[in-house]
N, C-alpha and C positions, 0 to 999 in steps of 0.2 A: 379690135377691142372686144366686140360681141364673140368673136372666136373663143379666145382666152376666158372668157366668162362662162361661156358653151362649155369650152371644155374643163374648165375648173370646177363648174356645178357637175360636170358628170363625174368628175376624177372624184368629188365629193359623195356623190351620189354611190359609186363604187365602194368607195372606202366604210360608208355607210350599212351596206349592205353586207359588205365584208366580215364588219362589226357583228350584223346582226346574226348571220351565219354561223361565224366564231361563236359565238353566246348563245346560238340553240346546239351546237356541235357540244358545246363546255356542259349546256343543260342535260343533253342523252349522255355523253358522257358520267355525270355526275349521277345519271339516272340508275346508267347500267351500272355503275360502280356499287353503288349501295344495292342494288339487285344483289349481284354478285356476292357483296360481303354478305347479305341477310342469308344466302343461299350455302356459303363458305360457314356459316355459324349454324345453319339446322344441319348440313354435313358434318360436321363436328360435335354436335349435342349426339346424333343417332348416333355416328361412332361410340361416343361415351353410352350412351346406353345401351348399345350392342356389347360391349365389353364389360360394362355391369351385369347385364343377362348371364353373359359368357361366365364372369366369375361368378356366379350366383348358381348358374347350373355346375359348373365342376366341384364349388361348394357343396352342395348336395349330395354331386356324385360319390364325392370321397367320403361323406358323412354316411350313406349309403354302404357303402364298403366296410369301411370300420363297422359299422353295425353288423354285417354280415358275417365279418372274422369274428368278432366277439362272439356271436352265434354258435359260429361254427365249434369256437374255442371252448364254448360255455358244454356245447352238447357231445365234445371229446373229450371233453373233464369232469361231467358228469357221471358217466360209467365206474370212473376208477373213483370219483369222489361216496358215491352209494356204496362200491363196495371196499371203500375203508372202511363207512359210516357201519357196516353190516359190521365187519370185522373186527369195530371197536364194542360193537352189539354184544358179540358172541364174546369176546373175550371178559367183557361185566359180569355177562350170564354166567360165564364158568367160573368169575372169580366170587361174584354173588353164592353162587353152588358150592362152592369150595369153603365161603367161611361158612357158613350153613351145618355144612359136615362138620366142620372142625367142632361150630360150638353144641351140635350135634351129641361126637366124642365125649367135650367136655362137662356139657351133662350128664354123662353116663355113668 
């Protein structure tokens, strides 16, 4: 009978132990789990904001771009735009000169 007692407290004893094992194995487990996830969630926020950055400089870039063809566009249409402005000049002047003379005549 002390046998079976002997051995029933130990088979007790084990199970107990087993138990307590189980439940710090579940605790690091649950430990490293949320690690992991907090760790899973700032690898995820830097992505998004690496990809914000990302879009944010290409934004730039092209806005960059566009400003420099407009530029470009502005100061190869400028030349021809002066010399219509001259040409619409000169042709006032002549027709300014022109009635001039005429009422010029018609005073005479």
């Amino acid at each position: 009978m002390l046998d079976f007692s002997t051995q029933m407290s130990n088979n007790i004893t084990y199970l107990a132990d087993g138990i307590r094992v189980d439940a710090d194995h579940r605790k690091d487990a649950m430990c490293h789990e949320s690690l992991a996830r907090e760790q899973c969630h700032r690898i995820q926020a830097n992505q998004r904001d690496r990809i914000q950055r990302d879009e944010a400089l290409e934004r730039e870039k092209l806005q960059k771009q566009e400003i420099l063809e407009r530029e470009k566009i502005s100061k190869q249409e400028a030349p021809e735009r002066d010399k219509a402005q001259k040409q619409e000049a000169l042709e006032r002047d002549k027709a300014q000169k022109h009635e001039a003379l005429e009422r010029d005549k018609m005073q005479k």
